[in-house]
Structures are given as structure tokens and as C-alpha cells.
Residue, then its C-alpha position, 0 to 999 in steps of 0.5 A: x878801897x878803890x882807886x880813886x882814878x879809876x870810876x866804875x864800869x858803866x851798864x848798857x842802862x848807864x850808856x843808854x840814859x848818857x847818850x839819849x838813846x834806847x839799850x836796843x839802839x847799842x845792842x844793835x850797834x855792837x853786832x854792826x862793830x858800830x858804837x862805844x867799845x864794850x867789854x862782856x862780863x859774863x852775861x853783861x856788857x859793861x863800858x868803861x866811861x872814858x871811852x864811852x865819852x871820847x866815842x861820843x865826842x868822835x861823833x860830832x860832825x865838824x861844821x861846814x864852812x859856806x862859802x858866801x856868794 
């Protein structure tokens, strides 16, 4: 039975297709200490979707007050 706070893990496909981006792109970013923590699982990465969303939301550039002259 699982517990229904907790959903499952997410593969490096799930991330991929979540933020749009190729698998390439995250494998690049983990050996830069770049991107969404990941955790490995034997020969598999896998990320725990709430940090894979807040991750993404610490992404967004705050936006630029101009100055009207």
C-alpha cells in the first residue's frame, strides 16, 4: 500500500518531458552540479518531483522594473 503523500519517484524521461528539455541536457547538468537534485538507484537516476518543481520555480528570472524616462 502506498502512501498517499508521497508520489513516486521520477525518471530522468518523466523530467525530461516535464521541463521540456532533452535527457542529454540533465546528464550534462549533473556532472556540471547544475539542475534538479537527483539521487541514483543503481544504474538509474531518479528525482523526487517536489524538488524537481521547486527547482524549476527557483528558475524563473525575477522581472525588471524599467525605469520610464
Amino acid at each position: 500500500m502506498s502512501d498517499p503523500k508521497h508520489e513516486p519517484l521520477w525518471s530522468i524521461d518523466r523530467v525530461s518531458a516535464y521541463l521540456g528539455i532533452p535527457k542529454w541536457t540533465l546528464y550534462g547538468w549533473r556532472q556540471n552540479n547544475y539542475g534538479p537534485p537527483a539521487s541514483r538507484m543503481g544504474r538509474h537516476l531518479r528525482y523526487d518531483p517536489a524538488d524537481v518543481i521547486a527547482w524549476k520555480e527557483q528558475q524563473k528570472a525575477p522581472v525588471e522594473q524599467r525605469d520610464p524616462q
